[in-house]
VEXMIDO-471374 format. One record per residue: residue number from 0; x negated, z, y negated of N, C-alpha, C, CB in turn; residue in three letters. Coordinates in steps of 0.05 Angstrom, whole numbers. Each point is the difference from the previous one (the first is absolute). Glycine has a CB too. Layout:
% VEXMIDO-471374
(NUM, (X, Z, Y), (X, Z, Y), (X, Z, Y), (X, Z, Y), 'ALA')
...
% end
This chain:
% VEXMIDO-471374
(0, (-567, -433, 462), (20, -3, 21), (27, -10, -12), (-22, 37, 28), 'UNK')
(1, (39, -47, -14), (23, -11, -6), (21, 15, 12), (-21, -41, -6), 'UNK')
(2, (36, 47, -10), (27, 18, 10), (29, -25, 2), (-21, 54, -32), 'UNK')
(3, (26, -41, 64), (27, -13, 12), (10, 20, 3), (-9, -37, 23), 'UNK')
(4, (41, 34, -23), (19, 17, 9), (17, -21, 26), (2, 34, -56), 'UNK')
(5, (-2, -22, 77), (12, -7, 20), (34, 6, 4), (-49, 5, 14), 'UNK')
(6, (66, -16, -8), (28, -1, 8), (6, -11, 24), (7, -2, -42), 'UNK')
(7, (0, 29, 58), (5, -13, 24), (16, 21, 23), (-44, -33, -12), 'UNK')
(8, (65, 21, 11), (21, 25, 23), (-17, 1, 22), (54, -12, -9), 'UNK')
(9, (-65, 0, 25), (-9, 3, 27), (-21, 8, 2), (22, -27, 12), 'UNK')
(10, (-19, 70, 3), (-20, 9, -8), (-31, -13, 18), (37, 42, -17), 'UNK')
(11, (-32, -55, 30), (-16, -9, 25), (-29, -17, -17), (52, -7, 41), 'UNK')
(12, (-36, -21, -50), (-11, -17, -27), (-3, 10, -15), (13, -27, 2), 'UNK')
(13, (-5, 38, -14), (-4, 25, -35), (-21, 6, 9), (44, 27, -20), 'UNK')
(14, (-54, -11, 39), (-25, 15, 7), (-27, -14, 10), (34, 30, 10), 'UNK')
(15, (-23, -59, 4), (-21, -12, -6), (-9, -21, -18), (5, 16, 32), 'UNK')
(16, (8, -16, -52), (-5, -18, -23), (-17, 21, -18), (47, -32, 4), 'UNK')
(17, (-33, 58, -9), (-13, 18, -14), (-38, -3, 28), (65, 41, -31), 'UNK')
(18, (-68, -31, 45), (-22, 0, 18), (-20, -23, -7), (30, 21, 38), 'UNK')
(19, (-15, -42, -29), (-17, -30, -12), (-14, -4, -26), (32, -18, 23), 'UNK')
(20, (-14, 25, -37), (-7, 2, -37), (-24, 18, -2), (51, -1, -20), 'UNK')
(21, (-37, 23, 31), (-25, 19, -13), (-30, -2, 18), (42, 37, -18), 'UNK')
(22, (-45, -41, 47), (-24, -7, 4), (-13, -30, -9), (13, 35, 35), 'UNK')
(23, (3, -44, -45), (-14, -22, -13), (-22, 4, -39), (52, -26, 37), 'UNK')
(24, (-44, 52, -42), (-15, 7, -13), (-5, -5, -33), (-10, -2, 46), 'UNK')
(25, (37, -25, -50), (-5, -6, -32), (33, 20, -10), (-33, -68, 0), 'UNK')
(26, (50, 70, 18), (34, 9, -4), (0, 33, -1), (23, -45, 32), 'UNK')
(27, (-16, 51, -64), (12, 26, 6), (34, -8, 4), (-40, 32, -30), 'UNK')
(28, (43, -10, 54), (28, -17, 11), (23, 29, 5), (-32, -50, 35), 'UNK')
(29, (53, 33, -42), (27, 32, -11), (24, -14, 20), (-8, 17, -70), 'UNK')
(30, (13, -5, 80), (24, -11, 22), (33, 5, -12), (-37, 15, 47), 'UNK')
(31, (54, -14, -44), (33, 5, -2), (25, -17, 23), (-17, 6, -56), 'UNK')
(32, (27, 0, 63), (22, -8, 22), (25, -14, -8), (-17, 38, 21), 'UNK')
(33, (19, -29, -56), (31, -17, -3), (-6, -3, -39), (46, 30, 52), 'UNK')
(34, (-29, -43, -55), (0, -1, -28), (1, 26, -22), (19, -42, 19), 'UNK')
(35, (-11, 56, -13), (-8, 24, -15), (-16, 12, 1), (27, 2, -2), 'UNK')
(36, (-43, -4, 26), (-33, 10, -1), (-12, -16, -16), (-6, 15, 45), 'UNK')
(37, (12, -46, -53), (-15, -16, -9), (7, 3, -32), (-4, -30, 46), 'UNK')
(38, (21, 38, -60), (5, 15, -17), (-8, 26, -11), (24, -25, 16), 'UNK')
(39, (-27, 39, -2), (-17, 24, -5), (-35, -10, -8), (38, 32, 38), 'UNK')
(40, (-42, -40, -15), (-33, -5, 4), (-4, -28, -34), (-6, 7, 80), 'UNK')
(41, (26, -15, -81), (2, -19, -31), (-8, 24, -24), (48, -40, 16), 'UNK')
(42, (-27, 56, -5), (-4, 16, -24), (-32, 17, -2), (58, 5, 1), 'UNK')
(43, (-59, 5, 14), (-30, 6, 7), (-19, -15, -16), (13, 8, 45), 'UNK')
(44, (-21, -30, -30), (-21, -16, -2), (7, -33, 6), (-28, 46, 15), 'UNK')
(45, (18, -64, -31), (13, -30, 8), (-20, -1, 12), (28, -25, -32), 'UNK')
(46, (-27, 8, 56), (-23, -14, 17), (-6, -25, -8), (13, 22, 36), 'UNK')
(47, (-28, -27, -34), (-9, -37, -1), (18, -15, 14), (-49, 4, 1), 'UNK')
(48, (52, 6, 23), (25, -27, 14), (9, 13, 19), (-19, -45, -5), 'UNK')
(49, (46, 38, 8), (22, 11, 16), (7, -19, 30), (20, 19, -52), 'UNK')
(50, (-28, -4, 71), (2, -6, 27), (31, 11, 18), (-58, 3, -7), 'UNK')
(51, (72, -22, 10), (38, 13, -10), (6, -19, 30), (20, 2, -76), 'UNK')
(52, (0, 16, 92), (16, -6, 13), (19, -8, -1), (-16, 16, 9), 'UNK')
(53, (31, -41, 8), (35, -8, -18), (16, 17, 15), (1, -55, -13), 'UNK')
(54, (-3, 70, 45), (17, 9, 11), (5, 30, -4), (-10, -38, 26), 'UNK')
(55, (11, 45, -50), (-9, 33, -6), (30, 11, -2), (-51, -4, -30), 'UNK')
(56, (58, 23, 39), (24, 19, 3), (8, 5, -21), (-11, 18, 34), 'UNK')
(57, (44, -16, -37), (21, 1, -33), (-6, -17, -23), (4, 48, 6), 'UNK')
(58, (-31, -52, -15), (-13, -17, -18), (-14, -28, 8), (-5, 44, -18), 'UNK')
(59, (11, -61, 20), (-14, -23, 13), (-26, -13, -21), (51, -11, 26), 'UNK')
(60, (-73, 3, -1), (-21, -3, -17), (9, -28, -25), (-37, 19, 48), 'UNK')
(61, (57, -29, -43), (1, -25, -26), (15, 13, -24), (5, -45, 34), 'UNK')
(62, (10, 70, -31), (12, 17, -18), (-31, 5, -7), (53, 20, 19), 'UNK')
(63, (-65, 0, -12), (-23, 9, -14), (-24, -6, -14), (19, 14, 24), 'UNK')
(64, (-25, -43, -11), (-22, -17, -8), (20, -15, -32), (-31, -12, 65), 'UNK')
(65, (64, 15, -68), (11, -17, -25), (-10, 20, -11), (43, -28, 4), 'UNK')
(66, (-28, 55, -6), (-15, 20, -32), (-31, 0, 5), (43, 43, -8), 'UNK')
(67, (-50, -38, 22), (-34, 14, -1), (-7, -31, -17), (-15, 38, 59), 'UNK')
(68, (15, -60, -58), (-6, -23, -12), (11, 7, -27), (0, -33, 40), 'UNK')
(69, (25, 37, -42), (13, 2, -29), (-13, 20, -18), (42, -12, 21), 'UNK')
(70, (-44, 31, -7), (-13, 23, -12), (-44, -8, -5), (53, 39, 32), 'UNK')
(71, (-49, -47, -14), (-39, 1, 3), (1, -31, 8), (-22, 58, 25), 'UNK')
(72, (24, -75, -51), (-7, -29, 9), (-43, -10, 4), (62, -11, -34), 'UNK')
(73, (-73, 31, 30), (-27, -5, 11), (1, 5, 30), (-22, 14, -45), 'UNK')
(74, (31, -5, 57), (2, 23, 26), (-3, -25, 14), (35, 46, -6), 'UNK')
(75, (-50, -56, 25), (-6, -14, 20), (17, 16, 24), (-48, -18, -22), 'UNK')
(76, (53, -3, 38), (24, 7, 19), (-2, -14, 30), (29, 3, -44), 'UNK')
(77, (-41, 1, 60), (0, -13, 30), (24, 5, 14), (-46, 5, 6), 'UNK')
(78, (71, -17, 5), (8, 11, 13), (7, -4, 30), (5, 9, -41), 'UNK')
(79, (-2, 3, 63), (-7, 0, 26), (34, -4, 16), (-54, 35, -8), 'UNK')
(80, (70, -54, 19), (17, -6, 8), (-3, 3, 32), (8, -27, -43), 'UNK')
(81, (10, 15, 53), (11, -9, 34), (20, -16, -1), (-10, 39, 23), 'UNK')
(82, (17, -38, -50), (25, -37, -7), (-10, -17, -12), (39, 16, -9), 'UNK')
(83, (-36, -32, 29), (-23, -28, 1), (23, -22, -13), (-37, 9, 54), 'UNK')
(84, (64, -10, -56), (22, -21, -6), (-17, 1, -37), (62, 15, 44), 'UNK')
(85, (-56, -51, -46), (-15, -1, -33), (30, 12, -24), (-42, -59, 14), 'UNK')
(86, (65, 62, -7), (10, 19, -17), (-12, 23, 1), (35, -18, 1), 'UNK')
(87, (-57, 30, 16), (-5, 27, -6), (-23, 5, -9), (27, 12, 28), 'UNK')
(88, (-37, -36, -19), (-30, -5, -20), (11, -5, -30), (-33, -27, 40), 'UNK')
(89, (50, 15, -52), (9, -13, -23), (8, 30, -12), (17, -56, 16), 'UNK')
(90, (-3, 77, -9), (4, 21, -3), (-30, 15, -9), (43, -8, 33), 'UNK')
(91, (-58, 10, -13), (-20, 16, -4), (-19, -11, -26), (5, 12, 54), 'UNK')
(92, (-9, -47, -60), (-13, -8, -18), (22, 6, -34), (-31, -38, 45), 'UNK')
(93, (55, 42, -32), (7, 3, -28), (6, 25, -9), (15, -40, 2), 'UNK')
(94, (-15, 65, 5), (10, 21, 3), (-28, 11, -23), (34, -1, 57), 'UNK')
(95, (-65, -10, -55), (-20, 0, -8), (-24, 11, 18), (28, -1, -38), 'UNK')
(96, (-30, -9, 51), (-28, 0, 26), (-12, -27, -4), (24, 28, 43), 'UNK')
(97, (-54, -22, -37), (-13, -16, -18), (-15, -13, 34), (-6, 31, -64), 'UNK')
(98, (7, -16, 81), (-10, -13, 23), (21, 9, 30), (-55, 0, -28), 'UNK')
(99, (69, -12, 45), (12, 4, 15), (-5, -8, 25), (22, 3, -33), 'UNK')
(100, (-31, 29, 48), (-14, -4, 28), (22, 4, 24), (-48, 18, -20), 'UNK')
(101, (43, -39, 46), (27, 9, 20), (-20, 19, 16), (39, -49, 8), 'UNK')
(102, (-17, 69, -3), (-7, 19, 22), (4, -18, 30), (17, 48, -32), 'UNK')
(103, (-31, -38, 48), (-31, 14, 4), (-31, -16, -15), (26, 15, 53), 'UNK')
(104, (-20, -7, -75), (-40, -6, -15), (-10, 12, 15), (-4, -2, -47), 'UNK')
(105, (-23, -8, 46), (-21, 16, 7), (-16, 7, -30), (-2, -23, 54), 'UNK')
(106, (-9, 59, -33), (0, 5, -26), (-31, -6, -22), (39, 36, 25), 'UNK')
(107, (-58, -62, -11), (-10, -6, -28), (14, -23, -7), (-44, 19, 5), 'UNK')
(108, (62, -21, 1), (13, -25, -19), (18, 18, -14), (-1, -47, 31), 'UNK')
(109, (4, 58, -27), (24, 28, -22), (-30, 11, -31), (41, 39, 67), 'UNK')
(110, (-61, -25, -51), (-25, -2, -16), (-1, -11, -27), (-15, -3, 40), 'UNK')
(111, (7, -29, -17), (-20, -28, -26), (36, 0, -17), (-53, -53, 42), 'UNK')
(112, (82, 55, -37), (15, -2, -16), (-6, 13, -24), (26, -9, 33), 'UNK')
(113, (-29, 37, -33), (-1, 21, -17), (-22, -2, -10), (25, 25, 19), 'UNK')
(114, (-49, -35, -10), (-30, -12, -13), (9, -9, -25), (-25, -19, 41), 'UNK')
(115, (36, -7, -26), (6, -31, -18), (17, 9, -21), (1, -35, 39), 'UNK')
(116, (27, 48, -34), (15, 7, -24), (-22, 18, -29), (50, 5, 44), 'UNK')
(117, (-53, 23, -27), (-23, 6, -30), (-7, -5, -9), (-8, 12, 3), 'UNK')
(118, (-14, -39, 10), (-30, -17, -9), (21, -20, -28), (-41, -9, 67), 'UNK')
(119, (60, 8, -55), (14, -12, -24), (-7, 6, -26), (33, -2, 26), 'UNK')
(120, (-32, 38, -21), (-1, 17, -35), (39, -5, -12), (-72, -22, -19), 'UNK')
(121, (70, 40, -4), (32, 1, -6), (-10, -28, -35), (26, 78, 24), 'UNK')
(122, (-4, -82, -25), (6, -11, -21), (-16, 5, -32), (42, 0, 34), 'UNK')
(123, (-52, -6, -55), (-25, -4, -12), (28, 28, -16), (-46, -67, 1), 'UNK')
(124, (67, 60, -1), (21, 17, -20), (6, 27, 13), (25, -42, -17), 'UNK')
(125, (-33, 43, 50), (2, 25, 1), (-25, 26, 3), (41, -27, 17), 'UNK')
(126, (-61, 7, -20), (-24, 24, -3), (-1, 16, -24), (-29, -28, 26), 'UNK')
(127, (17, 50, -22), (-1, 17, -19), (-18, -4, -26), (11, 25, 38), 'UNK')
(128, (-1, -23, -60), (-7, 7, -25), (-21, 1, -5), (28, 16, -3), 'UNK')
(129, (-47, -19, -14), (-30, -2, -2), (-5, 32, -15), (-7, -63, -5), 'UNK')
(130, (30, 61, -18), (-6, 20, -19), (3, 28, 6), (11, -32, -25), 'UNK')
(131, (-26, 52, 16), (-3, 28, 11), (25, 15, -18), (-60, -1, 13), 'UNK')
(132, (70, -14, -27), (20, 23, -22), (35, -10, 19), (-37, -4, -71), 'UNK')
(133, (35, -4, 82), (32, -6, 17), (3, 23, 26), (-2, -61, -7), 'UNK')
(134, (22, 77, -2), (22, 15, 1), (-15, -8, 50), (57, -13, -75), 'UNK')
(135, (-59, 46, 80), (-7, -1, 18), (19, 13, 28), (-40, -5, -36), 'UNK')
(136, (55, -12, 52), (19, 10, 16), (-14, 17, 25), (32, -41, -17), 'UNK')
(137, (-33, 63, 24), (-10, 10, 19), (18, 7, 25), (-30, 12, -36), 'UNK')
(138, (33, -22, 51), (16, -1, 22), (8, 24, 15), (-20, -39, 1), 'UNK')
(139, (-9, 52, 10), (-3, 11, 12), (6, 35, -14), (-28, -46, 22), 'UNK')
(140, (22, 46, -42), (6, 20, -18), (23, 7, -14), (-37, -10, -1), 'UNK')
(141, (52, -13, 10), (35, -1, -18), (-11, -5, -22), (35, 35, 19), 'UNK')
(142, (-47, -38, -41), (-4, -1, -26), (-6, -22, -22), (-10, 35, 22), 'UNK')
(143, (9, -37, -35), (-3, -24, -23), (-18, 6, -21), (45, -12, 6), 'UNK')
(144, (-65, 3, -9), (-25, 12, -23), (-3, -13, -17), (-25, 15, 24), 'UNK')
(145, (30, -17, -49), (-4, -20, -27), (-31, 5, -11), (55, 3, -16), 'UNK')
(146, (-60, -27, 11), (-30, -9, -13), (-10, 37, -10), (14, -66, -25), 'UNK')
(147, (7, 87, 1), (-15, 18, -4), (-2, 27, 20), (7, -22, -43), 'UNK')
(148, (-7, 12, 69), (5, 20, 22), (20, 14, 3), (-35, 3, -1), 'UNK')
(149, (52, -12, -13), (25, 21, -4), (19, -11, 38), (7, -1, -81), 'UNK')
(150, (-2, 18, 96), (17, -4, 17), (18, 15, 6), (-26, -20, 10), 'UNK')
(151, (54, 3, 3), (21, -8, -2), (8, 13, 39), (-9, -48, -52), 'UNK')
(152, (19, 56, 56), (9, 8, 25), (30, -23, 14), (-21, 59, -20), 'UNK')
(153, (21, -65, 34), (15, -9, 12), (18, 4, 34), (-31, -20, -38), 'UNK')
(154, (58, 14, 33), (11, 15, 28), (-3, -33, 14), (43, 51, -16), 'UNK')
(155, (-44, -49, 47), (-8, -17, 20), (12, -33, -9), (0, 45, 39), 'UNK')
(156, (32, -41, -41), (14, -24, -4), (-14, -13, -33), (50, 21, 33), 'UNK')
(157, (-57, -4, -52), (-7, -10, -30), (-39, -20, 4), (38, 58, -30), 'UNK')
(158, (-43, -39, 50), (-27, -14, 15), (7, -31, 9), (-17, 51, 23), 'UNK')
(159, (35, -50, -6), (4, -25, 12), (9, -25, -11), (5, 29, 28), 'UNK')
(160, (21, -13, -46), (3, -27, -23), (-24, -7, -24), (53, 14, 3), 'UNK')
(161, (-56, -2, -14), (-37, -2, -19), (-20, -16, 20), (0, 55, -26), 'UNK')
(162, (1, -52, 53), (-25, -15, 18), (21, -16, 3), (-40, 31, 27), 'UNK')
(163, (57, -42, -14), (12, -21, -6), (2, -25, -22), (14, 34, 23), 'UNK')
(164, (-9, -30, -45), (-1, -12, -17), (-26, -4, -10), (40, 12, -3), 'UNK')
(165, (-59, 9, -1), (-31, -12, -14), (-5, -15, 23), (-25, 38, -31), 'UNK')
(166, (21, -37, 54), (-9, -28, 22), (15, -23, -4), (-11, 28, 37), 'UNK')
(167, (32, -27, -55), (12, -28, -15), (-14, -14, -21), (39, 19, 7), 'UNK')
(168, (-46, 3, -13), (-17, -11, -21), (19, -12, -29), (-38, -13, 44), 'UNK')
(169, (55, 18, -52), (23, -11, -22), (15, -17, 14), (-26, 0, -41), 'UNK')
(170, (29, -6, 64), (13, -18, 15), (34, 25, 0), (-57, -32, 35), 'UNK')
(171, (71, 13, -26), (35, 20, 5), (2, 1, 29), (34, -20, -43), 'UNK')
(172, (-37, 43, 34), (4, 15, 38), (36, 1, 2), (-53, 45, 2), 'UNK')
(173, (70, -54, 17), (25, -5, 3), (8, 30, 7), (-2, -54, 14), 'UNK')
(174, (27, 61, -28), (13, 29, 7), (4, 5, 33), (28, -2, -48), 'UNK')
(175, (-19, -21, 59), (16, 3, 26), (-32, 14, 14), (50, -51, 2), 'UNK')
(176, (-68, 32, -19), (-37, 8, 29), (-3, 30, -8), (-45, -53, -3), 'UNK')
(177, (50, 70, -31), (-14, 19, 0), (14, 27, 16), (-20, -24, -44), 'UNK')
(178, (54, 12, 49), (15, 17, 10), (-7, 0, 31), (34, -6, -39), 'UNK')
(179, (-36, -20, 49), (-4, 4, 28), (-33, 12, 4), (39, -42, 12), 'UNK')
(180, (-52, 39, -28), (-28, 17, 3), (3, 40, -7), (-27, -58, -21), 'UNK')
(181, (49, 63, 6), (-4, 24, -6), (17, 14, 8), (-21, -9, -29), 'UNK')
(182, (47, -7, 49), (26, 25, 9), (13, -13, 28), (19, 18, -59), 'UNK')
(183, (-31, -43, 69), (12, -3, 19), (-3, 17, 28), (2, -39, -27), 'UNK')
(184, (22, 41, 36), (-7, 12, 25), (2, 43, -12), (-42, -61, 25), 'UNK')
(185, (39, 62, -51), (7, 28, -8), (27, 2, -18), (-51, 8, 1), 'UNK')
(186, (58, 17, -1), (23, -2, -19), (18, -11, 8), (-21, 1, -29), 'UNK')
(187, (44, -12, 36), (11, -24, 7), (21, -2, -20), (-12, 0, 50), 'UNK')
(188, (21, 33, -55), (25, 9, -16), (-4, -10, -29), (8, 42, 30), 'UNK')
(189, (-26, -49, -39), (-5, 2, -34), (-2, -32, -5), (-32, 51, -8), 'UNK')
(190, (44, -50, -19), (1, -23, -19), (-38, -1, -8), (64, 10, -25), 'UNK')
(191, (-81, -43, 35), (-30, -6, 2), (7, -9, -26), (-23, -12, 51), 'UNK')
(192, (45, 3, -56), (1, -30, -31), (-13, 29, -20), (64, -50, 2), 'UNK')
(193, (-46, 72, -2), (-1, 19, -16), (-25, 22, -2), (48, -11, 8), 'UNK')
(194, (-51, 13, 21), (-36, 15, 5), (-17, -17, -8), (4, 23, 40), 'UNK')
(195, (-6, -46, -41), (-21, -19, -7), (0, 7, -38), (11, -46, 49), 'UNK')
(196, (6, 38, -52), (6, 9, -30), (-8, 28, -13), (36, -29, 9), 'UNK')
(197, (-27, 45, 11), (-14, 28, -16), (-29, -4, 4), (38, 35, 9), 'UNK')
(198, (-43, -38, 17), (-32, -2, -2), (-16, -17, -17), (6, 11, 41), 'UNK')
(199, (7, -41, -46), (-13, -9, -21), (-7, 26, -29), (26, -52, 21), 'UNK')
(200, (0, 54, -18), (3, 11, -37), (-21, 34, 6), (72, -25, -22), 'UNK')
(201, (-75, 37, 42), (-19, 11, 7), (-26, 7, -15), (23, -19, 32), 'UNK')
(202, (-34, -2, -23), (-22, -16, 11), (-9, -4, -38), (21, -32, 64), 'UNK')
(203, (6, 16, -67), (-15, -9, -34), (-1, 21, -7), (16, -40, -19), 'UNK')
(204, (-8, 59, 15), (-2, 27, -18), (-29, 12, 11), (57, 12, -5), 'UNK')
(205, (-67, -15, 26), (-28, 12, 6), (-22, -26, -16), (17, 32, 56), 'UNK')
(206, (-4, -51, -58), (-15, -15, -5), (-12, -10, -39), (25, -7, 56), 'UNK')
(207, (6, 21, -67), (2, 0, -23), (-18, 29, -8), (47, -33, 1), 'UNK')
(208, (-49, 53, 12), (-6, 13, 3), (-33, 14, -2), (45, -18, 15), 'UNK')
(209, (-52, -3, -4), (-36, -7, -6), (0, -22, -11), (-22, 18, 37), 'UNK')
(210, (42, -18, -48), (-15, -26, -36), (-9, -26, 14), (-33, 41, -37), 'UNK')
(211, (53, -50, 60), (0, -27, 3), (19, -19, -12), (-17, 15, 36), 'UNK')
(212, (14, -42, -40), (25, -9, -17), (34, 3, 17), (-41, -38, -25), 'UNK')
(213, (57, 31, 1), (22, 5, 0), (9, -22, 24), (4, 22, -52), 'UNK')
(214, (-15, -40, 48), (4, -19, 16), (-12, -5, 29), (6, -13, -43), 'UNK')
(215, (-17, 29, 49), (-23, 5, 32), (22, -7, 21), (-37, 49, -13), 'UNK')
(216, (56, -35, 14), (16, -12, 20), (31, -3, -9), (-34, 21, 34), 'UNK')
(217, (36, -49, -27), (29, -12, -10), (8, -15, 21), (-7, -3, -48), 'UNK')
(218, (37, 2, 45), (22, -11, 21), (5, -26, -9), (24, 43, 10), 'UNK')
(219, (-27, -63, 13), (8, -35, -3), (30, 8, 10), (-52, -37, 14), 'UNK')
(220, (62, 35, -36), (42, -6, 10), (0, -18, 23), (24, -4, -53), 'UNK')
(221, (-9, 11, 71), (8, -7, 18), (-23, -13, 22), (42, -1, -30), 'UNK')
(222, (-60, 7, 30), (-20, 2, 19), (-25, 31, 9), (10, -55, -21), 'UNK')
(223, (-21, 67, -4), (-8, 20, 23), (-24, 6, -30), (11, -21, 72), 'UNK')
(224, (-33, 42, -62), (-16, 3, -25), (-26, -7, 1), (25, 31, -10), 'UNK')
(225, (-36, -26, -9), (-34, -10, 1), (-14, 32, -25), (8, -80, 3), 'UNK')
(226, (-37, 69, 4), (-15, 21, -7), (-11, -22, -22), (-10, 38, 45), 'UNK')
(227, (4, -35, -78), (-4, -9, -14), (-33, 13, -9), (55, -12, -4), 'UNK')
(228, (-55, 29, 12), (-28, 22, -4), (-24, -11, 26), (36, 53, -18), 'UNK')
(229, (-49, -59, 18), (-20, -6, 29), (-9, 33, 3), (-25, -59, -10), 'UNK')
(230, (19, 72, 33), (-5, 24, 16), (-29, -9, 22), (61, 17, -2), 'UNK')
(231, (-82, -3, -7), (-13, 4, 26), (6, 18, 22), (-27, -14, -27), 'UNK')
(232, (18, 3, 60), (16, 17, 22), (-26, 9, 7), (47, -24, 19), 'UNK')
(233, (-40, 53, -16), (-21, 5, 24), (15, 23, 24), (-48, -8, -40), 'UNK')
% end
């Protein structure tokens, strides 16, 4: 089966998109209403492709579809409008949506979209590792397991940046995407330049920690960081 996560303020549609999907029988299917559900459920579990609303409340779907791309550039992305003007299509294709449907779709043409995007497959650089001795991210468990089983516990936000960056694959994930993926909409009061920073430096110490190199995760000056270590996800 193929896992979608749905985005969609209107609980009316939300419910039958989730309905459609799932009696169709190939979609395990996870719903959310605004961008911070779609954030959480990231952190969770990545889906194969992201089915995103642009009209979504405080967070707009072209805000959310920029980081979720920045952060998860495999992440296939449909997204579902009712602004038909081509600045808002031009918006939606650049923001990073990979297919852009006007509301009212019907919903197997919403479907064969989400078909077609998967059937794609992700990028040859973002599939996983062949080798059994790479350092194993477990999501679901908070935890981090190195080749000699030794594991590593992790708090929610240290989860999200580590799954962030290994789905980069050594690529530079930009500061502005990991901040708006891990504090927007929380906190409002606190310095992110500076939380981002502790949590990096965090993060390396668990990582130095189980005898990964010194170099696993490092900061590109004036752009943002990368994972130098490859991580399997499960």
């Amino acid at each position: 089966m193929w896992d979608v996560l749905v985005c969609e303020d209107f609980t009316n549609l939300r419910e039958a998109l989730v309905d459609y999907l799932n009696d169709s029988g190939v979609w395990r299917v996870r719903a959310v209403s605004d961008g911070q559900g779609v954030r959480l459920a990231l952190a969770e579990r990545v889906p194969d492709v992201l089915l995103l609303d642009v009209g979504l409340p405080q967070e707009s779907g072209i805000e959310v579809a920029r980081w979720v791309k920045a952060a998860h550039p495999g992440l296939g992305i449909v997204m579902l409008s009712g602004r038909t003007s081509p600045v808002d299509r031009l918006a939606g294709w650049r923001c990073g949506a990979d297919v852009y449907l006007l509301k009212p779709a019907e919903m197997e043409e919403v479907e064969l979209a989400l078909t077609a995007l998967v059937k794609r497959g992700q990028p040859a650089a973002l599939r996983p590792e062949p080798s059994e001795a790479l350092p194993v991210l477990q999501v679901a468990k908070a935890q981090l397991v190195c080749s000699s089983g030794e594991a590593c516990q992790l708090t929610a936000r240290e989860v999200m940046l580590l799954h962030a960056l290994a789905l980069s694959r050594g690529s530079v994930v930009e500061s502005e995407a990991l901040r708006r993926l891990l504090w927007l909409g929380q906190e409002e009061d606190i310095d992110h330049n500076n939380a981002l920073f502790s949590l990096v430096r965090r993060l390396r110490r668990k990582l130095d920690g189980m005898g990964l190199p010194a170099d696993a995760l490092n900061v590109v000056r004036g752009r943002g960081y990368r994972l130098a270590c490859p991580l399997r996800i499960e």
